[in-house]
N, C-alpha and C positions, 0 to 999 in steps of 0.2 A: 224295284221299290218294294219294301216289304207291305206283306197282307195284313189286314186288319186284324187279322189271329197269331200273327206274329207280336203285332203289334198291344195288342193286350197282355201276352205272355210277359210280353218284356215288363209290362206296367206293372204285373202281377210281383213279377220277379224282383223288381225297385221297392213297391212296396213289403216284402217280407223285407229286404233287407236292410229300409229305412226303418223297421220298427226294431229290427236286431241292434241298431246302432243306437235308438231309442233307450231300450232297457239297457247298454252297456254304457250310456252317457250316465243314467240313474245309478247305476250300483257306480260307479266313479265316484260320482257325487257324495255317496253314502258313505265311502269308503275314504274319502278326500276329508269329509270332517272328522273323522275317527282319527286321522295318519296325521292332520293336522293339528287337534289334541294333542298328542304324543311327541309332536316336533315342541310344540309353547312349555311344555312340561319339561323335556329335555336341557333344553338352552338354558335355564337357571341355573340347572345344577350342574352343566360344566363350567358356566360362568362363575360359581361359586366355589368350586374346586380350583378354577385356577386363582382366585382371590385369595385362598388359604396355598397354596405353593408358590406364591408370591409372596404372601408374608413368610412363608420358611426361609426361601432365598434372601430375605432381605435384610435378615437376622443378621447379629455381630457373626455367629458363626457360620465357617465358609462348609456350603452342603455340596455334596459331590455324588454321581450316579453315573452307571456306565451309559445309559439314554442322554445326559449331558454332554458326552465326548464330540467334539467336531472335530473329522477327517475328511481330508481333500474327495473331493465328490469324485468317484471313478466307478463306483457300483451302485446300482442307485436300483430302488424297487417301487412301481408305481402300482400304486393298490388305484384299480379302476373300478367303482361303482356306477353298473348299469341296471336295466332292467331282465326281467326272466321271460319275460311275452311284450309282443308289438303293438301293433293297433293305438299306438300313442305320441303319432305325429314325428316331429324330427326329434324326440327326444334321445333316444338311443345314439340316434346317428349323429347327432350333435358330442354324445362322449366319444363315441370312436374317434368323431374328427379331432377334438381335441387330444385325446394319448397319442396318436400319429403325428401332431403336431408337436406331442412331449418329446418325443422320439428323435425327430426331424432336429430339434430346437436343442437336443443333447447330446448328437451325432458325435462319433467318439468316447461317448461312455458303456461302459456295460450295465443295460437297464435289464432287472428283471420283472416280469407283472406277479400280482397279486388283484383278482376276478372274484368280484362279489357283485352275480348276477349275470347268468344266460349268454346273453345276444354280444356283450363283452366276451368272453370266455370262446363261442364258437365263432366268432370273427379272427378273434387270432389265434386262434388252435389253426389253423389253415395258413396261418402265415410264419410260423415255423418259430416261435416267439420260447423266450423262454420263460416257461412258467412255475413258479415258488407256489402259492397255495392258490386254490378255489373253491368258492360258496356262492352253489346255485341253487336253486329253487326253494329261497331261504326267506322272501319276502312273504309271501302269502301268511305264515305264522312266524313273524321277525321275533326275538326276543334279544336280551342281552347276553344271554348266552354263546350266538352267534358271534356278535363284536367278540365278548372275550375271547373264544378260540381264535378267530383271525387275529385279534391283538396278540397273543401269546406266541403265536408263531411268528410276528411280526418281530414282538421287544427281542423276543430268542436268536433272530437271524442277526438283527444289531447289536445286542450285547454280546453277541460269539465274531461281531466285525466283519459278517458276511455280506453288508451292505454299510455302504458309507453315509447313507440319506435315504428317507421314503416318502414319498410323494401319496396324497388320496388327488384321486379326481371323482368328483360328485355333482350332481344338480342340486344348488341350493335355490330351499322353495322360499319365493315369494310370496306367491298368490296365486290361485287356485289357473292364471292365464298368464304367469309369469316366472320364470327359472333363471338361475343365474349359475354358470358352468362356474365351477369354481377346482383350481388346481392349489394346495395347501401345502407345504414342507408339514410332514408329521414329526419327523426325528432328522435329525438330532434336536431335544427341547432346548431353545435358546435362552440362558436364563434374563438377558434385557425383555425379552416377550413376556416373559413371565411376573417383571414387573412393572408393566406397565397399569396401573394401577391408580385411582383415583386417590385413593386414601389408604391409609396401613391402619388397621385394628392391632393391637396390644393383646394376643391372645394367650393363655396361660396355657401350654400345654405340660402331660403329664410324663410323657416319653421325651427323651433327645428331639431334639429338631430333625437330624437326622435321622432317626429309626422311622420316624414319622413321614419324614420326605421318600423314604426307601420303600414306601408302603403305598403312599397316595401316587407315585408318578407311575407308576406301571398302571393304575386305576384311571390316572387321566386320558392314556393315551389309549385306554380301553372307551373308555367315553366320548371319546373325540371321535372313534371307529363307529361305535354304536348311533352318535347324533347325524355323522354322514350318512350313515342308514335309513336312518330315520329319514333325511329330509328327500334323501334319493325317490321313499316311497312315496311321501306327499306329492311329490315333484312330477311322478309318474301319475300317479292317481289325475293330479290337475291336466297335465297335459293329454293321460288320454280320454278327461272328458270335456276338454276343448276339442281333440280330433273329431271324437264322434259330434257333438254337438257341429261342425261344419259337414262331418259327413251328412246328419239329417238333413239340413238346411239343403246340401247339392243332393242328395236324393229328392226332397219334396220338390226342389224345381224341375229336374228331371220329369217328375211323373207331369208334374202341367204340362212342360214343354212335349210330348210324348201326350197326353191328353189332346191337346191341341190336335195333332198330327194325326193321330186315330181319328179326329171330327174331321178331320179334311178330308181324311182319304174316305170316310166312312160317306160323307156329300158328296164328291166327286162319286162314288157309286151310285150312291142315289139318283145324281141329275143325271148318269150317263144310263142307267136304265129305264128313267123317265123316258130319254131322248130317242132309245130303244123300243117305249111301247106308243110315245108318237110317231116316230117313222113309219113301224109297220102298221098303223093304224092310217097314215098317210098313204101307203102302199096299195093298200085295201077300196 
């Protein structure tokens, strides 16, 4: 049975680490509504870009791109968005499980990855994977700069038909206690997706339809990179300040329950040195 100085130590020890998990629930928090901004801002304006390559495509004139090409799936590259540090629940493990699942579900093809973000990247580096580009410890100061470089090596490997299809996998954010795995086709752009479309605007532009289509789809699919980033961080952020916020909650029980048990053992001492100076008082 441990001692009562054991038993403090430990209390001591729960308590520093409930308060760590404390202050790392807050800066989540902090950091959740900033990453959250940034996703509400994002979504318009790809939403709005594909609204305008929609009406390109939907023009008398037929537009054509080598990102449009569809070829029988036999190489396929799955750009996996994880996180760069842990401490945020089954998030991470929840992408692994699903690209293992990409994998499993395309047996027979030649898949390669593309890793933006850590804990992705050094799971399957040990699995003997083959790996096209990676972007690690890129979240902390994300910009658009980021997506573009990953986009550009991306369009480059398919328009040179070094991949016949590429796949994102991401955490798309909900709410600050809720994620949605999500696996996307990025390429080949499919032009019915493309119009699927409420309503067509009459836009007057000043360039070819095509010189203009030639310009904005490599921009799309750099945005589509950059908004899966985006929502990857929110996603993380929410999730790992639900972990800590369970962590605190099973730390402060801990310390009761452990409370508790310091009082007992610390009574049981008491009455049994009571029982000790009545005896020998009885003795006497």
């Amino acid at each position: 049975m441990p001692s009562l100085l054991d038993i403090r130590r430990r209390i001591r020890s729960v308590k520093n680490t409930q308060q760590l998990t404390k202050a790392m629930k807050t800066v989540s928090a902090a950091k959740l509504r900033r990453a959250q901004e940034r996703v509400l801002s994002a979504r318009p304006y790809a939403d709005q870009l594909r609204r305008i390559l929609s009406n390109l495509s939907s023009r008398g004139e037929q537009v054509s791109h080598p990102l449009l090409q569809v070829r029988p799936e036999e190489r396929i590259l799955l750009i996996v968005v994880s996180g760069d540090r842990g401490l945020c629940g089954a998030f991470n493990a929840n992408v692994l499980r699903a690209a293992q699942n990409f994998v499993r579900d395309h047996s027979g093809k030649t898949i390669a990855f593309s890793f933006a973000g850590r804990k992705a990247r050094d799971f399957f580096r040990r699995r003997e994977v083959t790996i096209h580009s990676e972007a690690v410890n890129i979240f902390s100061k994300l910009d658009y700069g980021h997506a573009r470089e990953l986009g550009e090596k991306v369009i480059e490997s398919y328009s040179n038909a070094e991949f016949d299809a590429v796949y994102i996998l991401y955490n798309e954010f909900k709410s600050a206690i809720q994620q949605r795995l999500v696996v996307e086709q990025l390429l080949p752009l499919k032009q019915e997706d493309l119009q699927e479309t409420q309503s067509q605007i009459d836009y007057i532009y000043e360039q070819p339809p095509q010189e203009i289509f030639n310009r904005m789809l490599p921009r799309y699919v750099e945005i589509e990179i950059y908004r899966a980033l985006l929502e990857s961080i929110a996603s993380e952020h929410g999730a790992r300040m639900a972990a800590m916020d369970t962590a605190t909650r099973n730390a402060g029980e801990m310390i009761d329950a452990m409370t508790l048990k310091m009082n007992r053992v610390r009574q049981a001492a008491i009455t049994r040195e009571i029982i000790e100076v009545v005896s020998g008082a009885g003795a006497l």
